[in-house]
Structure formats: structure tokens, C-alpha cells
ZAKETOR-631081 format. One line per 5 residues: number of its first residue (from 1); their letters; for each residue x, y, z of C-alpha. Coordinates in steps of 0.25 Angstrom, whole numbers, plus 5000, padded with zeros to 4 digits. Each point is the difference from the previous one (the first is absolute). Example, Ala and Ser with C-alpha at 12.3 -4.5 7.8 and 13.67 -1.06 7.14 Angstrom:
# ZAKETOR-631081
1 = as = 5049,4982,5031; 5006,5014,4998
***
This chain:
# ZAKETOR-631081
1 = xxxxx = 4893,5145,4900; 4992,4989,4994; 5003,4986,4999; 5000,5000,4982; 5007,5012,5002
6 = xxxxx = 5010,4995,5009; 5001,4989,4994; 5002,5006,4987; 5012,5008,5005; 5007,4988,5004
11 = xxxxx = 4997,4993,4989; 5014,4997,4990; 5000,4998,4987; 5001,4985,5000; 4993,4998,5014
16 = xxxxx = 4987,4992,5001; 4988,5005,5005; 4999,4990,5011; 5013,5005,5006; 4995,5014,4999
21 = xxxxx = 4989,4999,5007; 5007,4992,5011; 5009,5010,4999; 4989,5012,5002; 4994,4993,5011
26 = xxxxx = 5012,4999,5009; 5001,5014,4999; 5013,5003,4989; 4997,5013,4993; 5014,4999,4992
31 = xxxxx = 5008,4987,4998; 5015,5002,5007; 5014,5002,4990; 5004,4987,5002; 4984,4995,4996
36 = xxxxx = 5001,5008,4989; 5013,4995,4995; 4995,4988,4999; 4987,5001,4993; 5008,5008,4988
41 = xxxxx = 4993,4991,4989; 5015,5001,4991; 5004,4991,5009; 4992,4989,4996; 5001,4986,5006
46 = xxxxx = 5015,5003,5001; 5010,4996,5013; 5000,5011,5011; 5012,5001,5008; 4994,5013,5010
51 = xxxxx = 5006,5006,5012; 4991,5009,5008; 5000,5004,5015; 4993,4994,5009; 4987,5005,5002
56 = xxxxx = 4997,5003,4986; 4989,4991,4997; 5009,4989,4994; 4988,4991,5003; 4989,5006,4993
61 = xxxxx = 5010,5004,4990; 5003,4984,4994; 4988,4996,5003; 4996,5012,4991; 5011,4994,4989
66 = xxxxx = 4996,4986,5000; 4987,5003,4997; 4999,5001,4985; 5009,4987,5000; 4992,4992,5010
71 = xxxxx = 4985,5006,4994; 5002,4999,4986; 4991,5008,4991; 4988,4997,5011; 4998,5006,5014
76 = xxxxx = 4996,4989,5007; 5008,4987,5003; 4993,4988,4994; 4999,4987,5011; 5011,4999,5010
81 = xxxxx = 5010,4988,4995; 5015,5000,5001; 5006,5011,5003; 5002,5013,4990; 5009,5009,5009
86 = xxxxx = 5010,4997,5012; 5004,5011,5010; 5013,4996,5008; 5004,5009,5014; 5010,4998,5009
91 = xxxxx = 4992,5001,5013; 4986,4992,5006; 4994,5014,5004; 5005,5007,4986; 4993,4987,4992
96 = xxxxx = 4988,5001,5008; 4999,5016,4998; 5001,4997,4984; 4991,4990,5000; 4991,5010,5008
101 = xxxxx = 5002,5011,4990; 4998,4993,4986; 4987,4994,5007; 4993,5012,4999; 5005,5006,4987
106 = xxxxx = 4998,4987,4992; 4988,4998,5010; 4989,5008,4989; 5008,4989,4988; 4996,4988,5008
111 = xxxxx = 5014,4995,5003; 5002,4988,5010; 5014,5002,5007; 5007,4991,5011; 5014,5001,5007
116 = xxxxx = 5009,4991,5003; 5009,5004,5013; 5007,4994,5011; 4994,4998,5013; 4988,4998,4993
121 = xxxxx = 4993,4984,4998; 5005,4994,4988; 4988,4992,4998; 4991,5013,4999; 5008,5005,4991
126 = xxxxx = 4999,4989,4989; 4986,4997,5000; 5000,5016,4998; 5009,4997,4988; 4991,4987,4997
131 = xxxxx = 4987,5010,4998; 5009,5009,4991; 5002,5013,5001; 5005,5012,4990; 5011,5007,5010
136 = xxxxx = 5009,4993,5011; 5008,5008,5009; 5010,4992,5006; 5015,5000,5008; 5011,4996,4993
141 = xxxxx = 5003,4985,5009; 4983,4997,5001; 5000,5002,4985; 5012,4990,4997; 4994,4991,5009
146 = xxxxx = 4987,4998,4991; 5007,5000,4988; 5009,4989,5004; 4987,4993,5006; 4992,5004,4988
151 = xxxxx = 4991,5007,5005; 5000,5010,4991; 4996,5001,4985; 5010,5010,4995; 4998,4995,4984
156 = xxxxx = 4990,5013,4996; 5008,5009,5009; 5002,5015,4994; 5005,5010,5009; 5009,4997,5011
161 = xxxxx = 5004,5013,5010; 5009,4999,5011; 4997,5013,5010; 5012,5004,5009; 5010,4994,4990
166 = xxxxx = 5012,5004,5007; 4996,4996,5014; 4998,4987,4996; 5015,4999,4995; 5003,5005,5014
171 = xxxxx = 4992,4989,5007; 5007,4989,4994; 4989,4997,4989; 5008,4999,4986; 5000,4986,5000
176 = xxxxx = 4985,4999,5000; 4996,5010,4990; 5011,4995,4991; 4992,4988,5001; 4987,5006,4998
181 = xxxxx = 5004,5007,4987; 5005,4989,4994; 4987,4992,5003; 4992,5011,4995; 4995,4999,4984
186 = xxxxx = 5011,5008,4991; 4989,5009,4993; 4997,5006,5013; 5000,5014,5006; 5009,5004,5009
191 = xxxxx = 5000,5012,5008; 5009,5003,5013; 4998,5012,5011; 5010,5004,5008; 5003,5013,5009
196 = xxxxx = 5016,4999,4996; 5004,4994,4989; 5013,4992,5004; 5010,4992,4992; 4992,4988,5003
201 = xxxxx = 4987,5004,4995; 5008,5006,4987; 5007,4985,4999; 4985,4992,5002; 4993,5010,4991
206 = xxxxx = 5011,4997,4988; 4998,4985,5000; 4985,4999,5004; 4994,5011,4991; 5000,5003,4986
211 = xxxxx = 5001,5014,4995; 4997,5007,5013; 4995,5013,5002; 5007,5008,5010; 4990,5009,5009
216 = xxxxx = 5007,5011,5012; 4990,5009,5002; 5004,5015,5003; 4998,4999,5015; 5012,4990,5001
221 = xxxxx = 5009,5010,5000; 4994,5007,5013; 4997,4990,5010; 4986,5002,5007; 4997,5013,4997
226 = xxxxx = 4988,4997,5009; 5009,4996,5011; 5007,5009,5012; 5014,4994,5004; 5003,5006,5014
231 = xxxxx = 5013,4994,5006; 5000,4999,5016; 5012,5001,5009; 4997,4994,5013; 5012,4996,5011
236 = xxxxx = 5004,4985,5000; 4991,4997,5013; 4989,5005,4993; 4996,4995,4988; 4986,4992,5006
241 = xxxxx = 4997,5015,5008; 5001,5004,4986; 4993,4994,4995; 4987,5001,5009; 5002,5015,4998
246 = xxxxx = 5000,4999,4984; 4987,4993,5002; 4994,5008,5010; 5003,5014,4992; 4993,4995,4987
251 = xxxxx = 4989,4991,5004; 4998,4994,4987; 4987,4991,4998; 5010,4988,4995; 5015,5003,5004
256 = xxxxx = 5009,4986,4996; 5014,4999,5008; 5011,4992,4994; 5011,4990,5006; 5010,4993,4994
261 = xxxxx = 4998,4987,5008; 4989,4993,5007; 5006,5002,5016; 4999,5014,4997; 4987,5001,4993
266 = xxxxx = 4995,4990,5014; 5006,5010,5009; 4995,5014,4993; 4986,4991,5000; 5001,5000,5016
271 = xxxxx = 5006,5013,5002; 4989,5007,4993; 4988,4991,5005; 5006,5003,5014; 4998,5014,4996
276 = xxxxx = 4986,4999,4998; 5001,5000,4983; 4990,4992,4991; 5013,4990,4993; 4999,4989,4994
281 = xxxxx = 5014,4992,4995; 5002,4995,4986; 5013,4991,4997; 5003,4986,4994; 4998,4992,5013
286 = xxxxx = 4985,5004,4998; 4991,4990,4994; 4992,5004,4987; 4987,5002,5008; 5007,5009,5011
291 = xxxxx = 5005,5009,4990; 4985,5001,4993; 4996,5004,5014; 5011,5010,5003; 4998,5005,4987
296 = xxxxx = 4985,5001,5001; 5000,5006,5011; 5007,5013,4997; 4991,5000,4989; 4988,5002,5009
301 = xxxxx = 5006,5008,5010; 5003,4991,5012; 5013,5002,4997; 5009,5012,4998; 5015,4996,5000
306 = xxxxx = 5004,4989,4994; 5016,4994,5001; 5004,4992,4990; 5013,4995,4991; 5005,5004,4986
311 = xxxxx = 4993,4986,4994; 4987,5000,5008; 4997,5014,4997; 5004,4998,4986; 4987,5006,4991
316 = xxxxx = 4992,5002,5012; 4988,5010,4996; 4993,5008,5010; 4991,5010,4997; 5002,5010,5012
321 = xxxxx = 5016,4998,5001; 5006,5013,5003; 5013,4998,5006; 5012,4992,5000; 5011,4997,5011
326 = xxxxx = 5013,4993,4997; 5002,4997,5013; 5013,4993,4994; 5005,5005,4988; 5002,4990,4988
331 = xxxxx = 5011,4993,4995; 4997,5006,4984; 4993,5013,4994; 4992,4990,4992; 4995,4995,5013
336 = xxxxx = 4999,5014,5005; 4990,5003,4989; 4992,4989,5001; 4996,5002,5014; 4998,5015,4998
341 = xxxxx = 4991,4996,4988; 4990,4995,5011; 4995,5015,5001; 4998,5011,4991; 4992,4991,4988
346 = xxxxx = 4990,5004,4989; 5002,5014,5004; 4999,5000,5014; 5010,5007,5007; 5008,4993,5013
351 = xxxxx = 5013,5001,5009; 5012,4990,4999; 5007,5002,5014; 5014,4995,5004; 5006,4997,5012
356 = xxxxx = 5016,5003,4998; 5008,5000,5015; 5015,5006,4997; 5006,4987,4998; 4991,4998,4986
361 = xxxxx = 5000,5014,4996; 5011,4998,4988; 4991,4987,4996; 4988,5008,5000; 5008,5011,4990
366 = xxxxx = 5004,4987,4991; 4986,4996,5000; 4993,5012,4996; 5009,5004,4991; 5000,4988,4991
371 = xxxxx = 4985,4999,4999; 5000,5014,4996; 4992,5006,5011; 5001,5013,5009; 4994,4998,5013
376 = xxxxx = 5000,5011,5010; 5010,4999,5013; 4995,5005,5013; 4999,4993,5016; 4989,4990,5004
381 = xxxxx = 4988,5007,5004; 5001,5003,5015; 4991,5000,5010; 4995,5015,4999; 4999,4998,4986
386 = xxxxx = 4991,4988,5000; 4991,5008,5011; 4998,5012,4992; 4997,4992,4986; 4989,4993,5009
391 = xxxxx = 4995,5014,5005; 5000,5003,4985; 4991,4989,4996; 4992,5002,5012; 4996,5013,4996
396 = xxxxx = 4997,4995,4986; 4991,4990,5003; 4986,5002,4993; 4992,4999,5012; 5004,5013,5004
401 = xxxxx = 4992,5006,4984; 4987,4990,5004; 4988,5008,5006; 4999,5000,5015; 4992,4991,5005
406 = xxxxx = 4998,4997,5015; 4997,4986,5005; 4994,4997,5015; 5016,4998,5002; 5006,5010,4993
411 = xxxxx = 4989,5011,5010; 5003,4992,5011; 5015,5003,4998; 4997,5015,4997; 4990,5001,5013
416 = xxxxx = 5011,4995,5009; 5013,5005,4995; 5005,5010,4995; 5007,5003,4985; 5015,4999,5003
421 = xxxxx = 4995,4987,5010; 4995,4994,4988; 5010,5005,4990; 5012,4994,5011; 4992,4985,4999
426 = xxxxx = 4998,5001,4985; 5016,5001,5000; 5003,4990,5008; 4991,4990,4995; 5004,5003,4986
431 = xxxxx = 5015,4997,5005; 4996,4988,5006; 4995,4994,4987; 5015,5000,4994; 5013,4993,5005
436 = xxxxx = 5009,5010,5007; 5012,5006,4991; 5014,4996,5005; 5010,5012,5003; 5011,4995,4991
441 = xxxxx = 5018,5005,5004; 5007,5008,4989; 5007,4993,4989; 5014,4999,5001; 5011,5001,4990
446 = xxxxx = 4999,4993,4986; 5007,4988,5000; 5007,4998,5013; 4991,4995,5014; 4994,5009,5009
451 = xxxxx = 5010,5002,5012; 4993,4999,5014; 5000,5012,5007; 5006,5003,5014; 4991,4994,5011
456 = xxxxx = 5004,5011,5008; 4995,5001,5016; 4992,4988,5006; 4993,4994,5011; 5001,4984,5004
461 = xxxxx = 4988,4991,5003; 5000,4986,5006; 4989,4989,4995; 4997,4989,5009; 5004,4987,4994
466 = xxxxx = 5011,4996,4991; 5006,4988,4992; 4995,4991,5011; 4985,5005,4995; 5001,4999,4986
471 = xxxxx = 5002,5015,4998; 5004,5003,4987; 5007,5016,4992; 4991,4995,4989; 4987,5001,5010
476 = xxxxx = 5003,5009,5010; 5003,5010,4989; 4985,5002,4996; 4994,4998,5014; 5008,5011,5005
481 = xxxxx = 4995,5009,4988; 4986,4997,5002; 4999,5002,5014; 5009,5010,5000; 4995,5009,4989
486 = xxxxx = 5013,5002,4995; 5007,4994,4987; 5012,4992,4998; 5009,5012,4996; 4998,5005,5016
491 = xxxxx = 5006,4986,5004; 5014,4999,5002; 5008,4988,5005; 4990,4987,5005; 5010,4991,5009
496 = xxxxx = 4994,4986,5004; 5005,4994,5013; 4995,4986,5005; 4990,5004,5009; 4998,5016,4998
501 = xxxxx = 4999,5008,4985; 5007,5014,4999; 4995,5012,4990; 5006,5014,4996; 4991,5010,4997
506 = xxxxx = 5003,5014,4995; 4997,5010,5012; 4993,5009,4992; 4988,4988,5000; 5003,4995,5012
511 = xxxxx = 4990,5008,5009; 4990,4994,4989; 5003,4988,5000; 4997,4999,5014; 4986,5008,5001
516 = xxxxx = 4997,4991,4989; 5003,4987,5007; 4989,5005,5010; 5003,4999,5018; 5002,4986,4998
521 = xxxxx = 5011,5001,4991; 4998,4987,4994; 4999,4996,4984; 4996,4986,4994; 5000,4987,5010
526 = xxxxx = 4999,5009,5010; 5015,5003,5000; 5005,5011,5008; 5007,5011,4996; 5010,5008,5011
531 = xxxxx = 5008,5012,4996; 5013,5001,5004; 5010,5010,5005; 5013,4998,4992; 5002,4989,4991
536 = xxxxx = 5000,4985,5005; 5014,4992,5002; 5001,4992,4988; 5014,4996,4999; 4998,4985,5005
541 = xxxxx = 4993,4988,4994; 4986,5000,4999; 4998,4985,5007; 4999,4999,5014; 5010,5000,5011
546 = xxxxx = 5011,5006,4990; 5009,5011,5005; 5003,5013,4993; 5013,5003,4995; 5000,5014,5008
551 = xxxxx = 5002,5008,4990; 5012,4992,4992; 4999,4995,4987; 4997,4987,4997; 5009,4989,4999
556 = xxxxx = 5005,4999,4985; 4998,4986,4993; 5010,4997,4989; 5012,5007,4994; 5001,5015,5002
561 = xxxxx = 5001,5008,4989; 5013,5010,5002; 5005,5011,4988; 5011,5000,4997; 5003,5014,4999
566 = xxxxx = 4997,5000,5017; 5012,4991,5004; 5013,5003,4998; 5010,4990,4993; 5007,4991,5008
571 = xxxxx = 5013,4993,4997; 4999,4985,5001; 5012,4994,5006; 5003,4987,4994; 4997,4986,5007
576 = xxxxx = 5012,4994,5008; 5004,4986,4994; 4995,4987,5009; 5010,4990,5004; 4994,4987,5003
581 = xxxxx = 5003,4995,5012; 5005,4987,5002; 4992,4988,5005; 5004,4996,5013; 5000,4986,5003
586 = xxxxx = 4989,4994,5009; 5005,4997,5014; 4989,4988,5002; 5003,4999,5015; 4994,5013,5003
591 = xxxxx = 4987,4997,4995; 4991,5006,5011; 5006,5012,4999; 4999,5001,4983; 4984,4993,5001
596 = xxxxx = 5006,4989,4990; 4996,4985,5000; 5014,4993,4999; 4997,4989,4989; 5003,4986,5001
601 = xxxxx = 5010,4993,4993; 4996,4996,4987; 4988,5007,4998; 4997,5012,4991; 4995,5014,5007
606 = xxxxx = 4985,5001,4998; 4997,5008,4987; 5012,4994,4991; 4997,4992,4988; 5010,4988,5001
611 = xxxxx = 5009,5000,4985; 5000,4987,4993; 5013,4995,4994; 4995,4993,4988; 5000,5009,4988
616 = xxxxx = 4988,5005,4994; 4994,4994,4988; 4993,5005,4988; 4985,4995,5000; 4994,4997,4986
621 = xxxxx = 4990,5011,4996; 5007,5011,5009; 5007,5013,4994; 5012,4993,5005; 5000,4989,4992
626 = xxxxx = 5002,5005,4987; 4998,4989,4991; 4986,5000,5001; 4992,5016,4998; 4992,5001,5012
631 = xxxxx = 4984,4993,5002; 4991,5007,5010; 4994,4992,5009; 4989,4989,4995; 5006,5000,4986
636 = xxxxx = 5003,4987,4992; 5015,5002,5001; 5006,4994,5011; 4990,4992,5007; 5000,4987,5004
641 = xxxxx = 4994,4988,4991; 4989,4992,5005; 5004,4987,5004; 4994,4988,4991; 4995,4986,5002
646 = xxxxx = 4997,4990,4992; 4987,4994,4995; 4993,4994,5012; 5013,5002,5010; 4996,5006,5014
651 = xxxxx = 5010,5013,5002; 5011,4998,5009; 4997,5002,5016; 5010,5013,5006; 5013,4996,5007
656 = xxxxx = 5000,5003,5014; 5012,5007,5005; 5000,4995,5013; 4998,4989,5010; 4986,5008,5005
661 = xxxxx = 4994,5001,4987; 5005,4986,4996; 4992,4995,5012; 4988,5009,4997; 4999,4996,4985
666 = xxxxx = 5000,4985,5006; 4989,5004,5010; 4991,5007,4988; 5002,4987,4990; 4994,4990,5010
671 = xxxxx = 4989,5007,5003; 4986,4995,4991; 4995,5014,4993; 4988,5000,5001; 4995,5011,5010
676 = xxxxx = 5004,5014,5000; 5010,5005,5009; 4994,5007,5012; 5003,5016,5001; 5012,5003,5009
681 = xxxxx = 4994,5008,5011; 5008,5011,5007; 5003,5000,5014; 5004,5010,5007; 5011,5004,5006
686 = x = 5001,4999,5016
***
């Protein structure tokens, strides 16, 4: 098809012919419902309230429905002042993919655009805004900013669009587009986009629009036609194994895996790099320039799976994204359709996989059914499933349909070998170029936890070293598994003594386990491994020199618990009275024999407080005295007054109280004061 022709089938209407030929040369034959919608000339420059999935073309369709407003009757913008329109998002990767949308379909109109996000330098941004542009693309808390700072000339302002309408709601932003609004000239347009329509967005689109037009195309009332919904059941040890399998079976281009925080989206990020998978991470923590990267790169193909959070991941566009993992499910089906919305757009087809272990089967129900999907139950891929899928694609390679020709290799190969030689090399190399699937347990019943299954017959092994080395369930565990070749479900009980490590493993694997170990019989740190001939004698402590208890059960600390359906009711005979006995008087002659000090006459035994005659008497400003409430301690009431001199009088010397301080007060008068008294020294003691 021609590029007039194109350009006339695309063409509304009301649309100009610089948007038609931007349009024809990015290659759209026919405009989307939602893009239709919206160009329908009755609506004029009237509100838009619209609700459309995501996906859709929601972009292109309001920059398509501001155009007239922000054109005029011409088809070009005249010189780039303050700015004519003002696209808000909730998220720096969704501002920035606008901003990268309307760039080339106001590209052939001459516009000048700029953004205004977070992350980004501040001062950029307003000498952007100083040279003028006709379209600024900017986060809701950036924008305030430049308002508030005046920044931003917002006086010849005429559309206002707020994309993800009801995400922003979610994220806290209510305040600042309230603030916005009401900032914004009165004879302005506004037009608001949202996948779902809540009672917020219903409340904000009463009080800032006028008349609003309300929009729901036809496809709302079938969530992503485009979109296969497959529900996974995996066993609760199995969700990453999963996972990696999911991955393995589709081999999309760009697959996008989902957490709900940033430690899980970390881990699966190392988990998946371990196993030999192009990943790159996309979460809050991530600066803006980390998250172009991440982003960039699965645009070009460095990359294949990227993990991310709900916010991060909000409005991200690739153009190769086939497949979507919840590798946790969300906490909302609004949240569930926005992820799945990554895939599946402008008509291309994608997958929307969740990983649901029996505990979160009902959620998964709940979920699905409020969002008003069907999704397909069936088991995570297996490991023979994922084998003969890459069979399958093997097979349907093109290089198999290319003519045959041989290089000096190729002849080299055929000289030397023979056909199922080289057909036996060509398999395992091909194997070798993708991460091994995981072999993955049955799921067990919905709702209730898998119980462990008998471990049935076993073999005991001793491990040099012990608590004394450091030794560690949490680290021997997986060094047992690798040299080994066995997995953890073949381990039994791991005992760790002081100075030796003790491991049951099932009998059926023991022979294994051994050859595996090699003659040597030694694993990591050159630990040797002995096998036993009965179980080891476990009953003592594990620190040296403590004895076994031979076979009897441990001492019991603490009360012992006793039903009392087990001991048989016994009558409780009633305490006898206790007659006091009389004091008998102390024969003081025979003190030897009764170890007692005979006192002397007239003095107290030591240890009695002697009992004064003289009657106690009430102190003022204690609770006896009850004349007077009580004072605490360092208050006015009840303390002594200052004694006064008068004018020029020297206070009265202290009255000795005895003939030694009469004569030391003697002695201290006639000496001259003039020096100061000498320190006493301490001497000691002989």
C-alpha cells in the first residue's frame, strides 16, 4: 500500500494532515476503537472522561484529540513559547515513553516538547521550559515543583491530559493534581484516560471538568482479547523452579517477571542470572539512569527477562514482549491487569502466566474473577515438556528451508564423521545454548500445606568437623547436594556435634552418593565422608567430655505437666493443729554447751535497738503533726530563717561546746591570717 493511500485510510474526518502522514509512516493502516472514539468530530473541544484497556493506543489516541485544540485551523505550530498542552503520568518511564510518542506524531507539525520528571536535573528542565516549548510531559510531584517555583508559564494553557488517571489516585497523587487543576486556566480542556474508571476518578472528573463526555469503548467489557491468561499450579518449594521452566517452555524475545517487593525482585535477579538468563532488575531503588539502561537494553536485545515491581513496570512499552510471569500474585485485579497489559498490544498477541502454589489458589479465583478473565488451569511446565517444546522449535528453525551450502568446516565435519555423529553434536550444542529446565514435585491439595512424605529406609554418614569448625545445616546442606549429585529431598536428618557432622541419606541414593563422592570420599574443605554401619549414638550432649545418658531420657527442667484424667483422686486429710511450744528459759551457766555468749550485766545483746523513755513528739511539717499539711523536702514551709545582722556588724562567732574546741577556737584567733593553711597530708597507718 502506498504511503497517500495509507495515509488516506487513516485519515478521520477532523484529522490534520500532518498527523496522517506521521501516522502512514509509522506504518498504522486503520486507527484503533479507542482512536476512533476520540477523533469523532461531535465531540468537538468538549471534556473526555475515557476508559480503555491498556494497550489500546491510548497515546496516540489523545494526542490525536488534542490536536485540533492545540493546532488551530493551521497544521503547523507557530514559534515555541509557553506551553499549549500539558500531559501528566504517574510514572518516569511512562512520561518519558509519551514524550517519545507525541515526538514523532507532532514531529511533521513542528512541535517542541519537553518533560519534567523526577530523577531527572531540575536546571535542564527549566532552561527547556525558558526556550519554550508547545507540549511538556511531566510527573505529577516534578510538575508542582516548577509551578510553585515558576518555572512554568501555564497562562495560555489549553488541554490538560492526565494518562493512567486511576493509577495516579493509587500512588498517593490527589493532592498534586488537585493542585495542578486549580492552577490551570478555567477555559481549558480537559481530558482524562484511565483503564478502570473508579469512584475517585468519577469524583475528580465531576469537580475538574465541565460537561464531560464519557468514552468505554467496546473491548472494555472483554478484557485483552489479545491476551492468553494461563494459571499455574506449582508445589509451595517450587515457585522460582517454576518459574525458570515457564521461561524455558516459551522463549519469548522479551518476557517481564513481577514481584511484589524489591528483596524478591533482587533475589529472582540472581537466581536467574545464576542460571545463565539475560536479566536485568527494575525497582524503585534503581536510579533514573539505571532504569534507562535496564530498559534499553531489552529493547536491543542484551537482555531477555526483566524483573520488576508493579510501580517501576508501570507503562513500560516493549516492542518484543510476549510473555508475562507473576511470580507473585498481586494484591488487586486492577494491578492484575495492568501488569498483564505489558503484553498483547496494538494487536499483538502475548501470554499472562501466573504462578499460584495451593496456598493462593482461592486468591487467584478472587482475582481473576473480579477482573472478569478466564484463564486456563493446568500444572507448570515440566521438564519433558520443556525438552520437547525445544525439540519443536528446533525443528522449525529456518535454517533447515536455506539452500545447502557447505563451508570448508561444514566438509570437514561430513569428511570425518558420520550423520548421526554430527546430528548427536548438533543436539548437544543446541542444549547447551539454553539453561537446563528444573524437574518440578506435584502440587499438593488447595489450600492446606504439602505434608512431607515418609523418609522411609536410610543409610548414616559421618562428616569430619563439627561445631568446633564452624560447620553450619545451612552449608553443609548444599555442599552435600553438589558433590553428591543428590537434592535435598534425599537428605534426611543432618546432626551437628562439636567436633564430627552426621547425615541421613535415603538408601535408595546412598550407593550414589558415594560413587559420586569419588575413592576419596571427601566433599568441600577436604572434609571426609565415612559411611556408617548403624546409626551413631546421639543420646549425649554434643560438647566434649559429656556423658550419654544411656538410653534414659533426659532430665526434665520445670514443672511436669500431669492430666488429670491419669491420676486417680486422692482424699486430702486435713493439717493437724500446731501448739506452740513454750519458751524455756535460758540456763546461762551452761553456755558452752548452748554456743551462747553469756552477756554482761548492763549491757544490751548485740542486734537490739535500746527503747528510749521519752515520748515521741510531733515534728512540724511531718504527717504527724497535723496542724500543718505536709512540705516535701527543700520547700518554703518549715525551713529555717537566715540569721540577720545589722548594717556594718560582724555575725556572731559559733559557740564551742566543749573545753577542746574552746581551746582550738582560742588557738585559730591568735594566729595572723595571712597565709594559707598547709594541706593535711595522710599518713599512713603502721
Amino acid at each position: 500500500m502506498r504511503a497517500a493511500e495509507r495515509a488516506n485510510k487513516t485519515r478521520a474526518p477532523n484529522l490534520k494532515q500532518t498527523l496522517a502522514d506521521a501516522l502512514s509512516q509509522q506504518g498504522y493502516d486503520t486507527l484503533t476503537q479507542v482512536q476512533q472514539a476520540v477523533t469523532d468530530p461531535e465531540l468537538g473541544h468538549s471534556d473526555l472522561l475515557v476508559s480503555a484497556q491498556t494497550g489500546s493506543g491510548k497515546t496516540v489516541g489523545f494526542g490525536l484529540a488534542i490536536a485540533p485544540t492545540i493546532l488551530g485551523e493551521g497544521d503547523h505550530f507557530a514559534a515555541a513559547a509557553a506551553p499549549l498542552a500539558l500531559v501528566i503520568a504517574p510514572t518516569r518511564e511512562l512520561a518519558l515513553q509519551v514524550k517519545r510518542e507525541l515526538s514523532w506524531l507532532f514531529g511533521k507539525a513542528g512541535a517542541h516538547l519537553a518533560s519534567c520528571v523526577g530523577g531527572m536535573d531540575m536546571r535542564d528542565e527549566r532552561r527547556a521550559l525558558a526556550r519554550g516549548a508547545h507540549i511538556v510531559v511531566a510527573t505529577p510531584g516534578r510538575l508542582r515543583d516548577h509551578i510553585m517555583r515558576g518555572s512554568i508559564d501555564m497562562s495560555v494553557l489549553r488541554a490538560i491530559v492526565l494518562d493512567e488517571a486511576d493509577e495516579m489516585l493509587d500512588l498517593g497523587f490527589q493532592e498534586d493534581l488537585e493542585f495542578i487543576l486549580a492552577e490551570a486556566p478555567e477555559t481549558r480542556r480537559t481530558l482524562m484516560f484511565s483503564a478502570t474508571v473508579p469512584r475517585g476518578i468519577a469524583n475528580l472528573a465531576g469537580k475538574y471538568q465541565t460537561d464531560a463526555k464519557r468514552i468505554t469503548t467496546a473491548a472494555e467489557n472483554r478484557q485483552h482479547s489479545d491476551i492468553e491468561y494461563r494459571a499455574l499450579s506449582v508445589a509451595a518449594r517450587d515457585t522460582e523452579n517454576a518459574i525458570i521452566n515457564v521461561l524455558r517452555f516459551y522463549e519469548a524475545p522479551n518476557a517481564l517477571v513481577f514481584a511484589n517487593t524489591r528483596a524478591m525482585v533482587n533475589r529472582l535477579t540472581t537466581r536467574l542470572s545464576n542460571r545463565g538468563f539475560s536479566v536485568v532488575a527494575l525497582s524503585g531503588e534503581l536510579s533514573q539512569a539505571e532504569r534507562t539502561h535496564a530498559l534499553q537494553a531489552m529493547r536491543d536485545g542484551r537482555a531477555r527477562v526483566c524483573v520488576a515491581t508493579d510501580v517501576a513496570a508501570r507503562g513500560i512499552d516493549l516492542p518484543s514482549l510476549d510473555l508475562v510471569v507473576h511470580a507473585e500474585l498481586p494484591t488487586s485485579h486492577e494491578t492484575l491487569l495492568h501488569r498483564s497489559g505489558r503484553t498483547g498490544r496494538a494487536g499483538r498477541k502475548g501470554v499472562s502466566a501466573l504462578i499460584v502454589p495451593p496456598a493462593a489458589r482461592k486468591k487467584c479465583e478472587r482475582l481473576l474473577r473480579f477482573a472478569k478473565l478466564t484463564a486456563g488451569w493446568a500444572e507448570a511446565p515440566s521438564a519433558e515438556e520443556v525438552r520437547a517444546r525445544d525439540g519443536e522449535r528446533m525443528l522449525a528453525d529456518p535454517v533447515w528451508a536455506q539452500p545447502v551450502e557447505l563451508s570448508d568446516a561444514a566438509q570437514a565435519l561430513v569428511a570425518q564423521f558420520s550423520a548421526e555423529q554430527i546430528a548427536a553434536a548438533y543436539v548437544a550444542l543446541y542444549e547447551t545454548r539454553h539453561s537446563a529446565p528444573e524437574e518440578l514435585l506435584a502440587p499438593g491439595p488447595v489450600g492446606k500445606p504439602e505434608p512431607r512424605a515418609a523418609f522411609g529406609p536410610s543409610v548414616w554418614f559421618s562428616v569430619s568437623g563439627g561445631k568446633k569448625a564452624g560447620i553450619e545445616t545451612r552449608r553443609l546442606l548444599p555442599i552435600l547436594c553438589k558433590a553428591g549429585n543428590i537434592t535435598k529431598d534425599d537428605i534426611g536428618a543432618i546432626r551437628i556435634q562439636f567436633n564430627e557432622s552426621y547425615v541421613e541419606i535415603r538408601q535408595a541414593s546412598a550407593d550414589g552418593f558415594a560413587a559420586a563422592l569419588g575413592p576419596d570420599m571427601t566433599v568441600e574443605d577436604n572434609a571426609k565422608v565415612t559411611r556408617l554401619d548403624k546409626a551413631p549414638d546421639l543420646g549425649g550432649s554434643s560438647r566434649p567430655g559429656s556423658k550419654p545418658f544411656a538410653g534414659q531420657p533426659k532430665p526434665h527442667r520445670g514443672p511436669r505437666r500431669v492430666e488429670p484424667d491419669t491420676v486417680p483422686e486422692q482424699p486430702v486429710p486435713e493439717p493437724a493443729p500446731v501448739k506452740a511450744a513454750a519458751a524455756a528459759p535460758i540456763d546461762w551457766n551452761d553456755a558452752p554447751a548452748a554456743r551462747v555468749k553469756k552477756p554482761k550485766p548492763g549491757v544490751k545483746p548485740k542486734g537490739t535497738a535500746a527503747k528510749s523513755k521519752r515520748p515521741r513528739q510531733a515534728i512540724a511539717g511531718r504527717p504527724e503533726d497535723t496542724s500543718q499539711p505536709y512540705q516535701p523536702r527543700g520547700s518554703a514551709v518549715g525551713k529555717r530563717k537566715p540569721k540577720t545582722t545589722a548594717p556594718g556588724q560582724a555575725p556572731a562567732a559559733g559557740k564551742p561546746n566543749s573545753k577542746k574546741n574552746k581551746a582550738r577556737a582560742a588557738a585559730a584567733a591568735s594566729k595572723p591570717r595571712g597565709g594559707e593553711k598547709p594541706p593535711k597530708r595522710h599518713t599512713p597507718k603502721s
